[in-house]
C-alpha positions in Angstrom: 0.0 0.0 0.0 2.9 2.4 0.9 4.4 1.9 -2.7 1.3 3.2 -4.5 0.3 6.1 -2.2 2.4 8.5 -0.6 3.2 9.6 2.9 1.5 13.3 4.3 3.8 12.7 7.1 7.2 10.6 6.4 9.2 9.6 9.3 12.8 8.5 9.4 13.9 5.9 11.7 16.6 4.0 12.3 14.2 0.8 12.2 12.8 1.9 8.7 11.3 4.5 7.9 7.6 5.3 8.2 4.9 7.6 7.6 1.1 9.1 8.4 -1.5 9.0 5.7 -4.8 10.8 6.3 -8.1 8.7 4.3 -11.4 9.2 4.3 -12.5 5.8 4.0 -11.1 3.5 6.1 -13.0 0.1 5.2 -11.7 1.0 1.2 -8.1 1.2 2.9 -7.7 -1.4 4.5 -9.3 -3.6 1.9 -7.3 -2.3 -0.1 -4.1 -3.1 2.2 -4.9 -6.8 3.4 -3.0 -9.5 2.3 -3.6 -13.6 1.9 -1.7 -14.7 5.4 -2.2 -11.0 7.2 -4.1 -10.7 10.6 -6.0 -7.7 11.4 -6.1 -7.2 15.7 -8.9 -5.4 16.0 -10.5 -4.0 19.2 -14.0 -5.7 19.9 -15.4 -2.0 20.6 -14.7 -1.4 17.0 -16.4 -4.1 15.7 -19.4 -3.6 17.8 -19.7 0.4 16.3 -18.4 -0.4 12.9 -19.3 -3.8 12.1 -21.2 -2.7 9.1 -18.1 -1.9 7.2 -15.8 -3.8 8.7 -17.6 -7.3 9.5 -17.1 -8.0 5.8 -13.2 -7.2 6.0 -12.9 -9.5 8.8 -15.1 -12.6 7.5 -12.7 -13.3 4.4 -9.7 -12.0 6.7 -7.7 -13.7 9.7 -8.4 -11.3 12.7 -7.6 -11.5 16.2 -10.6 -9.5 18.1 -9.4 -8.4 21.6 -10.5 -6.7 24.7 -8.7 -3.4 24.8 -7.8 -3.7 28.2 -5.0 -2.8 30.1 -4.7 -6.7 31.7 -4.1 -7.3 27.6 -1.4 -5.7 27.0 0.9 -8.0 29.7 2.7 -11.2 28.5 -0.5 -12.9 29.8 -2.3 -11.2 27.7 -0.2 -11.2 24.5 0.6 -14.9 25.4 -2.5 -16.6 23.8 -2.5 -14.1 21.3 1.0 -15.3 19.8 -0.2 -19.0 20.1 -3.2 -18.1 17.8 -0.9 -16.5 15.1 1.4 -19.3 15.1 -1.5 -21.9 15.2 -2.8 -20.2 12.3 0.0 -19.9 9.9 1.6 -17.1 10.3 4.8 -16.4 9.2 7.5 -13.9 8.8 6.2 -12.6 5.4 2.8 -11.5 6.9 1.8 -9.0 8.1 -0.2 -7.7 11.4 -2.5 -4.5 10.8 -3.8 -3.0 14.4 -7.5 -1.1 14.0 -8.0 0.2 17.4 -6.8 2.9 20.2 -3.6 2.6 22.0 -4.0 -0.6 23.8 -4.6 -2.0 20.4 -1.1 -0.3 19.2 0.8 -1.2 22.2 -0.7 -5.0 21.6 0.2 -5.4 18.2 3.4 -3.6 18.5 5.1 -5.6 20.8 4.1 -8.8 19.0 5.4 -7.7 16.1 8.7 -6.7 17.4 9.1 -10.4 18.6 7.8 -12.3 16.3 10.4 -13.6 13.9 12.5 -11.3 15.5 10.6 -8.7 13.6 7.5 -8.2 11.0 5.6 -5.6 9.7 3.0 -4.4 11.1 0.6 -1.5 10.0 -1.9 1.0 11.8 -5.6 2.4 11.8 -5.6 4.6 15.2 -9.6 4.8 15.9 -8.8 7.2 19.1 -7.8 11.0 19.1 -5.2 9.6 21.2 -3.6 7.8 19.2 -4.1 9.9 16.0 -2.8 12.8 17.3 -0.1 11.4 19.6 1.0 7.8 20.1 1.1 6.8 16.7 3.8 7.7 15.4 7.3 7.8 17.9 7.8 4.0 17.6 7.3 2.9 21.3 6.1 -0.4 22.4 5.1 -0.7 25.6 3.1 -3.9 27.9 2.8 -4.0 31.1 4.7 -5.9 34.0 1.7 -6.4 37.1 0.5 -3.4 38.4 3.6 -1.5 36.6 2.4 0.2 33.0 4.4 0.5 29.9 7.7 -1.7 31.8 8.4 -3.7 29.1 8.5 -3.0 25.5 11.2 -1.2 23.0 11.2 0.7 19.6 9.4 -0.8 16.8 7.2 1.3 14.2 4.8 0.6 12.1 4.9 0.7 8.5 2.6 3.0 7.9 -0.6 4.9 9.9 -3.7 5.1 8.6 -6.1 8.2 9.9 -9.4 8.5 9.2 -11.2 11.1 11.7 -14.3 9.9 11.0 -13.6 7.1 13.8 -13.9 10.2 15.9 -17.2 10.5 15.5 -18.2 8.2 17.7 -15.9 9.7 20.6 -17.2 10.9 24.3 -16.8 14.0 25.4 -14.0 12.7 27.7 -12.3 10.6 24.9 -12.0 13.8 22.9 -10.5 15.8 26.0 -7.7 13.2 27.2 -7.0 13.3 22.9 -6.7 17.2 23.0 -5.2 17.5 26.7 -2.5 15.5 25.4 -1.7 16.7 22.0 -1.5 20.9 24.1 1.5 19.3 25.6 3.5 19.5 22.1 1.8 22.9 21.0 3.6 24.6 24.8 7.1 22.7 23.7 6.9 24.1 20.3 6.9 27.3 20.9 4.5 30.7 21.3 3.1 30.7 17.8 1.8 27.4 17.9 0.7 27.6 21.4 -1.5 30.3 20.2 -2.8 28.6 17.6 -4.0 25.5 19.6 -5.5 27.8 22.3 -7.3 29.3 19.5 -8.6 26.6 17.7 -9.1 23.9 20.5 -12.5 24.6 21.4 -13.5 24.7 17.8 -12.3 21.4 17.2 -14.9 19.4 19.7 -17.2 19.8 16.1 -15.4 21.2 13.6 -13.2 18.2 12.0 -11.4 20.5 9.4 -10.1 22.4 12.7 -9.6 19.0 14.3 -7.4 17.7 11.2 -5.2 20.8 11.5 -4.2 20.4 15.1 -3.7 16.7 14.6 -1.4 17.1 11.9 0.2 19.7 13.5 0.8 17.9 16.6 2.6 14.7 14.5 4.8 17.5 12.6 5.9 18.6 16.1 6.3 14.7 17.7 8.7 13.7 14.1 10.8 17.1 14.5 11.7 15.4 17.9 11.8 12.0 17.1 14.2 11.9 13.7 16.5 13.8 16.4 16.0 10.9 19.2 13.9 8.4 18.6 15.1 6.2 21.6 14.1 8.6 24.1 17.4 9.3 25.5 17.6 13.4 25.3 15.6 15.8 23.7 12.8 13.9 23.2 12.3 13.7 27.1 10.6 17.3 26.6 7.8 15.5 25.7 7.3 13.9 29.1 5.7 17.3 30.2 2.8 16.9 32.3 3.6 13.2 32.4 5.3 12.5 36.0 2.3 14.0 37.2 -0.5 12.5 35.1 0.6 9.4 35.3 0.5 9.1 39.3 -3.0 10.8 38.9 -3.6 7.9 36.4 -2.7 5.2 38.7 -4.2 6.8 42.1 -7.8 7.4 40.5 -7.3 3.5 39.1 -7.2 5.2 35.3 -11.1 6.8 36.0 -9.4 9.9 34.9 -8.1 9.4 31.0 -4.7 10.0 30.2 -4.5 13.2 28.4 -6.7 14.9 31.3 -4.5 13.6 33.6 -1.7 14.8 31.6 -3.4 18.4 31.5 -3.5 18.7 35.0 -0.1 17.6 35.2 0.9 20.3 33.0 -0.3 22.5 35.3 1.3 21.2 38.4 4.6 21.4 36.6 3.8 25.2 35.3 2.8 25.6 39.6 6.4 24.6 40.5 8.3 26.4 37.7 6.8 29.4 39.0 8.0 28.7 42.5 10.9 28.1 41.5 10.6 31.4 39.4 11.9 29.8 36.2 8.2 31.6 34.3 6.1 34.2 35.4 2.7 33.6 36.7 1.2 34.9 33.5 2.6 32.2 31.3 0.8 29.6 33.8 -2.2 31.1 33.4 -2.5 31.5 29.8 -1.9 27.9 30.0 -4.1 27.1 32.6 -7.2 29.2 30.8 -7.1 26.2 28.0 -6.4 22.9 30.7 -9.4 24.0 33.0 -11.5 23.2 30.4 -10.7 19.1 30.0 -11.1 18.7 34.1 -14.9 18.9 34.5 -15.8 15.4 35.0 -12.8 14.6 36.0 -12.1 15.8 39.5 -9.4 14.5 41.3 -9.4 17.0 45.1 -10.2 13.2 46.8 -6.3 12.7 46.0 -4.1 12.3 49.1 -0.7 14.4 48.8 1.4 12.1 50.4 -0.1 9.2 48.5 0.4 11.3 45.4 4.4 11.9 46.1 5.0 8.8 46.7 3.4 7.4 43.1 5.3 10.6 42.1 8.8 9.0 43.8 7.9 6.2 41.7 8.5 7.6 38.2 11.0 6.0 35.7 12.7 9.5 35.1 13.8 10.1 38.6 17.2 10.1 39.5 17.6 8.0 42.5 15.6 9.5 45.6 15.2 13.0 43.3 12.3 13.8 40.9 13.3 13.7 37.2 10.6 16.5 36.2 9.9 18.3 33.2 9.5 21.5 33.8 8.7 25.1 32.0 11.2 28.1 31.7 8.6 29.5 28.8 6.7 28.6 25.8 9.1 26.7 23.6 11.9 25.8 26.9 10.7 22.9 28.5 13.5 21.0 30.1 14.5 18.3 32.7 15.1 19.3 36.0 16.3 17.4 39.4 15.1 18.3 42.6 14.9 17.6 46.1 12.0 15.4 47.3 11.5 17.3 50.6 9.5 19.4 52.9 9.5 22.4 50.2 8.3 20.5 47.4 5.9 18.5 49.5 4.6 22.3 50.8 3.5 23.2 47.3 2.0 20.0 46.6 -0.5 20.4 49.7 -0.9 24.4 48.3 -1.6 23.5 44.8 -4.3 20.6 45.9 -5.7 22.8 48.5 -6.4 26.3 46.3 -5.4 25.1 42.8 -8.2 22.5 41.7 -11.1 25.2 42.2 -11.9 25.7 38.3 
């Protein structure tokens, strides 16, 4: 499919190269793309809303449906999944093609990094999510237990399909976490583009020609970092913004609060400390803070605990040793890693921010 239609986003990686193509017509696509041996892992949920286009893909197709779950995406979960790909012929000249959010990619991915050592594997994000974020960066990740995204390496796909018409059938709150998350790129690029999402993000809950611009926007932001590091070891880290945060708020609220909210109000948090530690000026939080309010209703999370939330905090893969690895904000465009002290000071503005910072 990639030889006879070109990329709207190419990606280089030192895997292979890759890229984003935007369709209106998903069911023509993939038909189009399926192959005599290929499997197509699909999430149930997208059967269930889109079985009238896609039930006749599957039934003269092998496909895998799965629960998109975060118990799947373990070695317990991939486990039976392998079994039934090799039980069924699979081999290392066929491919896997993942329709589904980013469970489904995670699933997929990580099989297809192992198998063989290594097949191709192709992808139809059906989540803002995963269209405008995950989807491209080439990241596997399953989980170990109770620890999420332990295990997993670099792997892309061959190429991403996007069709925002999956959208369509989005809650309110899928379409928040999907734009809470892509913000986080718009602040590390830079003013201008800041500006623009603030502008347009509102717009963009029903207008999908706004919607399209912002997601394509926020890929053409994620490859500028990723061709530079794609393994996650140095500038790319920027993109962790918001992340140490969300993800304790993630695990403490057992995931009731969705990602990219969670990441939203992390953003926040971090923009709370870099003004006490007077790296930006109050005014840059809150023109930042004017847009995040807006993906919490629904989501509240002043039950939280501090020191329950520190410790999940102390917890984070990017801290070094007893310190906080935390991405912090010196101004639109100058996000950066800094190391502090898990003590009395920084617990102090973590009790301030959860007692007069969540009133919205």
């Amino acid at each position: 499919m990639e030889d006879i239609q070109s990329f709207d986003i190419a990606i280089k990686s030192i895997v292979h190269d890759y890229g984003v193509v935007f369709t209106e017509n998903y069911a023509s696509t993939l038909k189009q793309l399926v192959k005599d041996g290929d499997y197509i892992i699909v999430d149930r949920k997208i059967v269930e809303l889109y079985g009238a286009t896609l039930q006749p893909i599957l039934a003269g197709n092998k496909h895998i449906v799965i629960e998109a779950t975060e118990e799947q995406k373990s070695y317990q979960g991939v486990e039976p999944l392998i079994r039934q790909l090799i039980d069924g012929g699979y081999r290392k000249n066929h491919r896997l093609i993942a329709v589904g959010g980013g469970i489904t990619q995670d699933t997929t991915a990580f099989m297809a990094s192992i198998m063989y050592r290594g097949v191709d594997w192709y992808f139809f994000p059906t989540t803002l999510l995963a269209q405008g974020d995950s989807c491209i960066g080439s990241k596997t990740s399953i989980n170990f237990g109770e620890y999420k995204n332990q295990i997993g390496g670099f792997y892309p796909p061959r190429t991403v399909f996007i069709d925002l018409n999956f959208l369509d059938t989005l809650s309110e709150g899928e379409m928040k976490s999907g734009l809470g998350e892509m913000l986080h790129y718009f602040v590390v690029a830079g003013k201008e583009d800041f500006d623009f999402f603030r502008d347009n993000y509102l717009k963009a809950f029903h207008d999908k020609e706004t919607l399209v611009k912002i997601v394509r926007r926020s890929l053409e932001i994620k490859k500028s970092y990723i061709e530079r590091d794609e393994f996650d070891r140095g500038p790319r880290q920027v993109f962790n913004y918001g992340h140490s945060f969300g993800h304790a708020i993630e695990a403490l609220t057992h995931f009731r609060v969705p990602h990219g909210v969670a990441v939203s109000y992390g953003m926040d948090m971090a923009n709370y400390v870099s003004v006490k530690l007077d790296l930006i000026p109050e005014q840059v939080r809150n023109e930042i803070r004017e847009v995040v309010v807006n993906f919490w209703p629904g989501f509240e999370i002043n039950e939280l605990d501090v020191d329950t939330f520190i410790r999940a905090l102390s917890k984070d893969k990017k801290n070094v040793g007893t310190r906080l690895g935390l991405i912090l904000n010196k101004g639109y465009g100058q996000i950066f890693k800094n190391v502090m002290d898990n003590d009395d000071t920084f617990r102090n503005w973590m009790v301030e921010y959860f007692t007069n910072e969540l009133k919205f």
